[in-house]
C-alpha positions in Angstrom: 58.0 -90.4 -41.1 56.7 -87.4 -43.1 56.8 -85.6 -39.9 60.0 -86.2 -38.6 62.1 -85.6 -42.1 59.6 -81.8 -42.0 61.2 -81.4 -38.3 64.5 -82.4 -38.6 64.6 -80.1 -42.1 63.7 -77.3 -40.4 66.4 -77.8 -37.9 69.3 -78.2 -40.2 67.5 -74.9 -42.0 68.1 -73.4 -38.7 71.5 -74.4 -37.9 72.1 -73.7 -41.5 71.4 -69.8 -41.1 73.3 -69.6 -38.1 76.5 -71.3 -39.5 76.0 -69.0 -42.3 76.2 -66.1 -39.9 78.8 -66.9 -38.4 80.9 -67.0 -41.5 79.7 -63.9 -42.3 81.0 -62.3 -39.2 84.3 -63.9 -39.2 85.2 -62.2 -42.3 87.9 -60.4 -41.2 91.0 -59.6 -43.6 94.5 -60.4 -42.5 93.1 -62.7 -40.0 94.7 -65.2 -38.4 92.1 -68.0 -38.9 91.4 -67.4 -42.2 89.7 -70.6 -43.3 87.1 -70.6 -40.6 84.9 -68.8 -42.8 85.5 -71.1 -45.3 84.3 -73.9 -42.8 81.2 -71.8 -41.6 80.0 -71.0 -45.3 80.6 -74.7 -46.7 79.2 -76.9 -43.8 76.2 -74.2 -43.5 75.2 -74.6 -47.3 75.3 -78.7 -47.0 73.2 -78.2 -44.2 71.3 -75.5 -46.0 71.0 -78.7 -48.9 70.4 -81.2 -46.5 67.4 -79.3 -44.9 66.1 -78.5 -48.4 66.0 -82.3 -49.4 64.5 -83.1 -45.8 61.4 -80.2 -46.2 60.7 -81.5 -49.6 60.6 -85.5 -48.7 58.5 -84.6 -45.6 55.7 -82.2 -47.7 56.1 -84.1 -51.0 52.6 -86.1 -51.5 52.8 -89.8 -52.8 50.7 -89.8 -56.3 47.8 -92.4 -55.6 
């Protein structure tokens, strides 16, 4: 279980800094699409969230 929730963390990580890029790059003024960024930036920081909660549930140590 530990070592899925690490896995899957990293992948939402991942898809996080690419969703991030991309809103980045489509910040163009005037254009047509303007809210795409918008979607990029806010889905990529969930995930970004997401991922973080994941990495720490899958590393975190139970107190025995």
């Amino acid at each position: 279980m530990r070592i899925g929730a690490t896995v899957i963390g990293l992948i939402f990580l991942v898809i996080a800094a690419g969703f991030v890029i991309l809103g980045i790059e489509s910040w163009l003024p005037g254009s047509l699409m303007f809210a795409i960024r918008f979607v990029f930036l806010i889905s990529g920081i969930l995930l970004a969230v997401l991922g973080a909660v994941l990495l720490w549930l899958g590393r975190h140590r139970r107190a025995e």
